[in-house]
Structure formats: C-alpha cells, structure tokens
VMD Tcl script that draws the C-alpha trace (Angstrom):
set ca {
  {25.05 31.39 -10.86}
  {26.97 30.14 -8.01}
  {25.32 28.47 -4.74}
  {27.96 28.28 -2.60}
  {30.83 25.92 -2.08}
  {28.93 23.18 -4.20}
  {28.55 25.36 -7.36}
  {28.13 22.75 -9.72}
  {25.04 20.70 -7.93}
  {21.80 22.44 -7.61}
  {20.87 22.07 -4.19}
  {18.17 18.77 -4.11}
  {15.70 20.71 -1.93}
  {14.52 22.45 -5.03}
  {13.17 19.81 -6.72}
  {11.32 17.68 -3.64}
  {7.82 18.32 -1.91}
  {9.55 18.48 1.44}
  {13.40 19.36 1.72}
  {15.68 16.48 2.05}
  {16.15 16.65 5.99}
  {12.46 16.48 6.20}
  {11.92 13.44 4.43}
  {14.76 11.81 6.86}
  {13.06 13.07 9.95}
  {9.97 11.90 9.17}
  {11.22 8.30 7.72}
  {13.23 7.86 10.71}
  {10.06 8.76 13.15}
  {8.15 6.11 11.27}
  {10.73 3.76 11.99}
  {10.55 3.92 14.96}
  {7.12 3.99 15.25}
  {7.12 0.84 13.64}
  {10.06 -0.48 16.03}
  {7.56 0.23 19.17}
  {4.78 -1.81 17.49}
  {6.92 -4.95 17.22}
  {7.43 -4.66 20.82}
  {3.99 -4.14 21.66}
  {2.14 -6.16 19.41}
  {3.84 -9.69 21.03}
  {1.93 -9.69 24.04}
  {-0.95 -10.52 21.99}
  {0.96 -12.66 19.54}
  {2.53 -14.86 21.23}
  {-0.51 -17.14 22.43}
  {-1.71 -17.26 18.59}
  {1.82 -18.63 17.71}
  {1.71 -21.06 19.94}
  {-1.23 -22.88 18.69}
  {-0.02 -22.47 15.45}
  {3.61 -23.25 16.00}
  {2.83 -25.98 18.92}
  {5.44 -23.79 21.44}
  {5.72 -24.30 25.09}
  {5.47 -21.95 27.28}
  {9.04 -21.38 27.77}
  {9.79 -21.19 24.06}
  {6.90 -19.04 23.96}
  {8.41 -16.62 26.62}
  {12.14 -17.37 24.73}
  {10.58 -15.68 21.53}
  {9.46 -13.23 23.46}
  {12.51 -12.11 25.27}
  {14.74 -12.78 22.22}
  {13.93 -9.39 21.15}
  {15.21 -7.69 24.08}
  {18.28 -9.52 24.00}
  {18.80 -8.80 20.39}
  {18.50 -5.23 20.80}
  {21.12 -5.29 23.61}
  {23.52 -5.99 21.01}
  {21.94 -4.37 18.39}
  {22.61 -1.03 20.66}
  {25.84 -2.01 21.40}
  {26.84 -2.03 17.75}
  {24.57 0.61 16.35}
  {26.77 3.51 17.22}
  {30.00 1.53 15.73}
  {27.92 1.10 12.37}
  {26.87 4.23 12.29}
  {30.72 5.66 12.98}
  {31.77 2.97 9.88}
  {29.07 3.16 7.59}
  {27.68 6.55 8.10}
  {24.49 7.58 10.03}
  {22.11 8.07 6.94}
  {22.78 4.15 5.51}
  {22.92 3.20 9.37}
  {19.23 4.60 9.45}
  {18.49 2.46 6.66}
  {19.57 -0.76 7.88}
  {16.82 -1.03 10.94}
  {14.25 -0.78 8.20}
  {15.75 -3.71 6.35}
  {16.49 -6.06 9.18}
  {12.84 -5.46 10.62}
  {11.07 -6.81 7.18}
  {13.33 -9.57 6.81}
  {13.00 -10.51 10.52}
  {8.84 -9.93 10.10}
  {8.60 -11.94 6.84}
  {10.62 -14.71 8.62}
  {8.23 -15.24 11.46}
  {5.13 -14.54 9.05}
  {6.45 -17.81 7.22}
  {7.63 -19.73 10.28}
  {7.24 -23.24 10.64}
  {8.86 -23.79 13.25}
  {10.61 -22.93 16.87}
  {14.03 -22.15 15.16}
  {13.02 -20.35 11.96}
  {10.87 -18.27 14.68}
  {13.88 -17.56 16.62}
  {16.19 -16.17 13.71}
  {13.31 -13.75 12.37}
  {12.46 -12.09 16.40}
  {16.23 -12.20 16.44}
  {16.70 -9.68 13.17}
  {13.52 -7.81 14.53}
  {15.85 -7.42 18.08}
  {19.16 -6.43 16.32}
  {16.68 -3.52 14.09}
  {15.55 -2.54 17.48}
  {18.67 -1.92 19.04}
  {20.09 -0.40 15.91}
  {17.27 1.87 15.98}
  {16.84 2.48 19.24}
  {20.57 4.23 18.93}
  {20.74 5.57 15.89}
  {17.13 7.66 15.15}
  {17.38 10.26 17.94}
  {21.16 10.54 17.11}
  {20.33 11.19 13.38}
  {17.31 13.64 13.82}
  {19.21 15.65 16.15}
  {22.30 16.10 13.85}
  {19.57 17.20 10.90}
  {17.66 19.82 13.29}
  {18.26 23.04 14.02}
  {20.33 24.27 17.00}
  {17.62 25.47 18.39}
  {15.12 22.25 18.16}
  {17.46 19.86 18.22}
  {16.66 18.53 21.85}
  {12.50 18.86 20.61}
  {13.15 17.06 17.19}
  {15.55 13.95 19.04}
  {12.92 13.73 21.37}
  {9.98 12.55 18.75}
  {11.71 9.31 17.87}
  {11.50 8.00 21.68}
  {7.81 9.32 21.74}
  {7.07 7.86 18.73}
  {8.73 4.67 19.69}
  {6.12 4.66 22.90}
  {3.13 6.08 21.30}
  {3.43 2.70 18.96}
  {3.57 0.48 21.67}
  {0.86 2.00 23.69}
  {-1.34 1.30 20.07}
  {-0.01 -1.89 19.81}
  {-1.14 -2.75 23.21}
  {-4.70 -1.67 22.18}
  {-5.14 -3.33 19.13}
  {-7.28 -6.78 18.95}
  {-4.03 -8.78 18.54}
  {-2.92 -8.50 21.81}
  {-5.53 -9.11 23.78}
}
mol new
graphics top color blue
foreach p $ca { graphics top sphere $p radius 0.5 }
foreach p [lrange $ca 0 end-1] q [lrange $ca 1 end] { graphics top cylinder $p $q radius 0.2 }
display resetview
C-alpha cells in the first residue's frame, strides 16, 4: 500500500485528534496570544514591582521599555533563525525564551536580574512577532493563507486588549 512519495511512513495525521498543521496553527496562535499579554499586562505591573523591588521611576519605565527594545532585535534576527534553524524549531524558541524570561522576573530580586528576564521576554517577542504569521501562512491553504496569517496579529492584540482589562493593570 503505497502513499505517495513517502511510502514507507504512514502519514502522522492518522493517528492525531487534529492533523499535524492544525496543532501548529493553533500552538503558534497561543503564542502569540500569550506574547500580547506580556505587553499588556506591564502597565499594571510595573507599580507593584516597584514597591517590591524598591525601583525608581526611571528604572521602572527602563523595564518597561526594555521589552520593546528587545523585540527590535529579536525581529531583526527572527527571520535569520528561522532561514538557519528552520521555521517549525524557530516557532519553538519564542515559547522557551518567554518562560525563562517570566520565571526570571517572578524570582527577581533585584533591578538587574529584572532586566535580563524583560530582556528574554523582548527577544521572544520579536522572534515571534516575525516568525508566527510567516509560519501559519506557509501551513494554510492557498486559498486562506492571507485569513489564517492574519489570526496571529489579532490574537497578538486581542491579548493585550485582555491584559489591559485585567485587575493587574489597573
């Protein structure tokens, strides 16, 4: 019984609840779904750090704008990873560097050890940020590739709009 041009591996939809370019698209929406919360939930975190932490104001607003700059250069080398390492591990790595970064700054105890955790957090959301809508869109269909790369980017704000609401950051 041949299946095509792999004949000797069954194809590994056949044995999962959801075929394997399913799973991706949905792991990679969740990603960044979680990637929009860590921007949005630091509006309302930053003021309970700094009584913790003892930060100024201006290393409060450094922590803060870390991120961005972090994910500046996590963009700008996102695509090169993903042309070295491949765009399925690529997708992985966001994941990784965002609960490193977050169990960093959950155990900070101090302005520094802050700093490197909100600066792995930035590099996952730059990474991210470039990679998800890339990946979906190469797993769609031709004909929803344009609806299924545009789900990461409203996932991405639809986290950061629930971040905003949450008791945290207010």
């Amino acid at each position: 019984m041949a299946l095509g041009p792999r004949a000797s591996h069954p194809r590994p939809t056949q044995y999962c609840i959801f075929p394997r370019s399913h799973t991706h698209r949905i792991s990679t929406h969740v990603d960044a779904y979680n990637t929009g919360y860590s921007y949005g939930i630091i509006s309302g975190c930053i003021p309970l750090m700094a009584a913790d932490l003892n930060l100024s104001t201006v290393e409060g607003e450094t922590v803060t704008s870390l991120n961005c700059f972090a994910a500046a250069i996590g963009a700008a080398i996102g695509s090169y990873l993903a042309d070295s390492m491949g765009r399925r591990m690529t997708t992985l790595l966001p994941g990784v560097l965002m609960a490193v970064g977050s169990l960093i700054m959950a155990g900070a105890t101090d302005f520094n050890v802050l700093i490197i955790g909100r600066a792995m957090t930035g590099l996952a959301v730059g990474i991210g940020l470039c990679v998800y809508p890339v990946y979906v869109a190469e797993l769609a269909p031709v004909n929803l590739r344009g609806k299924a790369g545009s789900y990461s980017e409203l996932f991405w704000v639809s986290a950061r709009n629930c971040a905003r609401g949450t008791p945290a950051a207010h």
